[in-house]
N, C-alpha and C positions, 0 to 999 in steps of 0.2 A: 485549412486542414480539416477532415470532418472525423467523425469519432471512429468509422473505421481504422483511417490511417494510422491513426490515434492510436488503435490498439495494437496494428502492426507493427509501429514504433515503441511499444512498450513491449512484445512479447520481446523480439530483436534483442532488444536491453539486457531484459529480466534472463534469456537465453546464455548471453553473453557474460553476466553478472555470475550465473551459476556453473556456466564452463568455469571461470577463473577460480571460482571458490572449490569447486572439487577437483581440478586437474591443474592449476596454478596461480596457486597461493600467492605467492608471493610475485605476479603481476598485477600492481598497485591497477595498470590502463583498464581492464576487465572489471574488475568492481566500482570503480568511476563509472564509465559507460552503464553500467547495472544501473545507477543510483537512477539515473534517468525513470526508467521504469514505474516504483512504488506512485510521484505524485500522480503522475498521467494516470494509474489505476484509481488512485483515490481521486483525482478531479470527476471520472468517467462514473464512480460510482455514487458521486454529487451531482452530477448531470443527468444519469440515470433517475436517480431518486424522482428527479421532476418530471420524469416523464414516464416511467411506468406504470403499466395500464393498473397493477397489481402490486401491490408493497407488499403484499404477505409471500407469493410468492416470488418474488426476487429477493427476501430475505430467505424464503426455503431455499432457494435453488444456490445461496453462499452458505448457508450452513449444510446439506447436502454434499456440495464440495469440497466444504473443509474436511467434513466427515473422511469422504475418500482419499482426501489430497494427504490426512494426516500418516500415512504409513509411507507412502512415497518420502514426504520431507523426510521424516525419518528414519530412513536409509540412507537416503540421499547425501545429508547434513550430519548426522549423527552415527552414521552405520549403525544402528539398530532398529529392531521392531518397532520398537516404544521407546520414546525419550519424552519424560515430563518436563525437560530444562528449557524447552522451544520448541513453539507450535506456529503452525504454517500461518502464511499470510489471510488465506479465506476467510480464519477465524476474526482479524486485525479489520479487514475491510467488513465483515457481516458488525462487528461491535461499532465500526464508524456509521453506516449503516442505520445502525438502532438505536443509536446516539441524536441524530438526524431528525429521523423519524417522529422520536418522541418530542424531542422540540418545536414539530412543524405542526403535530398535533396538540399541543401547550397554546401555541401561537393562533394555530384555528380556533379555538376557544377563546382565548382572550387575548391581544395584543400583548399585553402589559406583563405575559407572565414571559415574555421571550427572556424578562429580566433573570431568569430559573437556568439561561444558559451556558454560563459558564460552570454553573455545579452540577449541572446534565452534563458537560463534557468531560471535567473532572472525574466525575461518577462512571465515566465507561472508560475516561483513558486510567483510572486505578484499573479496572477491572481487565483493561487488556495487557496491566503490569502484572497482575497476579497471575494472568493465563502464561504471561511470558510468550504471546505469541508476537510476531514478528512486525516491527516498528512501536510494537507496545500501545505507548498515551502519546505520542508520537502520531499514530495512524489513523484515532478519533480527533485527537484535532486538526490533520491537515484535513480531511472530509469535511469537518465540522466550519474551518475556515472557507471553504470551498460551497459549500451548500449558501453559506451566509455571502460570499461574493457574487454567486448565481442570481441572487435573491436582492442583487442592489446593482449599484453603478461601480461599486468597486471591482476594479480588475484581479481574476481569478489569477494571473499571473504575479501582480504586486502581492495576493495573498500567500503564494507561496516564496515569497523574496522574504515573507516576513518571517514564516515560518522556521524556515532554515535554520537562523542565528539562534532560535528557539531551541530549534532540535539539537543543537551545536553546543549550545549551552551546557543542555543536558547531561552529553556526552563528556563533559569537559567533567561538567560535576561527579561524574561515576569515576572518570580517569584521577580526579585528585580524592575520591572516598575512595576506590582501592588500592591507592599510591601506585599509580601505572602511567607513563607518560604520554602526554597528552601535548604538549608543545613541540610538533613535529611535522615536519613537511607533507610527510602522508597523512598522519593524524585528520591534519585540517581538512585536506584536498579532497580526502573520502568521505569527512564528515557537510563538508556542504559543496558535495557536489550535484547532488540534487536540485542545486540552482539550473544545470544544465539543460532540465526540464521546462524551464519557461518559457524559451523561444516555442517549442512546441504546442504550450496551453495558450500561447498568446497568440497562436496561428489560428487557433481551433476559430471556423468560422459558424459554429451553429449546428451544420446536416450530419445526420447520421452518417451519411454515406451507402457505400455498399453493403446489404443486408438478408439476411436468411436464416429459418430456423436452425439448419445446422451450421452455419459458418457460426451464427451464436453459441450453441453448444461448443464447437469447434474449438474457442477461444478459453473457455473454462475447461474442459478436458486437456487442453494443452498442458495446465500446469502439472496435476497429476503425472503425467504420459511422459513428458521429458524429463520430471526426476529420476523416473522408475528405469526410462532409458538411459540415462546419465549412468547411473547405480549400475546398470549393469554393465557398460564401458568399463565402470570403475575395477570392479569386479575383475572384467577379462585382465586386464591390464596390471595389475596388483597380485 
């Protein structure tokens, strides 16, 4: 599977994910299938890292996005202009991003300091809990685990098997701090279904694939573009 397809099967997902959430809630199937989406973004943007020509700008060009994306999510998710309670994903994937980053520049300098990076992760995954944007300290470390499986023999697919129970945990800890239940058949199902995600990264065989300056834009304009279109379904319909 090459990174194209990759992100064909992630838009697919994330499409799917955000129909269910703003027009049927309460079909558990649409937000499973979603879950697929976030790793394949964050492996793609561990994959990317090692290969673009420019780390400064493919860091501009997700915080750019965010920029624009953030009034869409928020309609979209929030029906309002502006909501400080949750910021879009761009923001989540640019913090894992420069999470990365800085580690790989720690590590160009001295091997020995790579020892810095679990408090370089910690350090950006607080900080994408404070933004409150979306998958949180959740979303620098599955990048963060992804960057480091790229960079070894370990399988980026076993890195996100690890993850999961990770992120699950998390989830479990919020559900018994705000006494909300958490041992539940959907609970679980939604919470680590993001496993579903590893036949896919486990496919990925290396090529880009199919490639062009606008079909690249194409793929980050999308998120923007179908909130805003979403919102206004929402809209006629309401």
């Amino acid at each position: 599977m090459t990174g194209f397809q990759m992100k064909i099967v992630a838009v697919i997902s994330m499409l799917t994910d955000h129909i269910g959430y703003i027009f049927f809630p309460r079909e558990m199937v649409f937000r499973v299938i979603g879950r697929i989406a976030f790793p394949i973004y964050a492996f793609l943007i561990a994959e990317g890292f090692g290969h673009t020509k420019s780390r400064i700008k493919y860091a501009a060009r997700l915080g750019l996005f965010a920029l624009i994306s953030e009034i869409p999510f928020d309609l979209a998710f929030c029906k309002a202009w502006f909501d400080p309670s949750s910021q879009n994903v761009f923001i989540s994937l640019l913090l894992g991003l420069l999470c990365i980053w800085t580690i790989d520049e720690l590590k160009t300098r001295n091997k020995k300091l790579v020892i810095l990076s679990p408090a370089i992760t910690a350090a950006f995954g607080y900080a994408a809990f404070l933004l409150k944007c979306d998958y949180t300290w959740y979303a620098v470390l599955l990048i963060t685990v992804f960057y480091f499986c790229l960079n070894s023999r370990f399988s980026p697919a076993a890195g996100l098997a690890c993850c999961v129970p990770v992120y699950f945990t998390g989830k479990v800890y919020n559900s018994i701090k705000n006494n909300t239940k958490w041992l539940t058949e959907s609970f679980i199902v939604f919470n680590c279904s993001g496993l579903l995600a590893i036949p896919f990264i486990a496919a990925y065989n290396g090529e880009k694939g199919y490639s062009s300056q606008i079909v690249k834009i194409a793929f980050y304009v999308f998120y923007p573009a179908h909130l805003l279109i979403l919102y206004g379904i929402y809209l006629m319909i309401h």
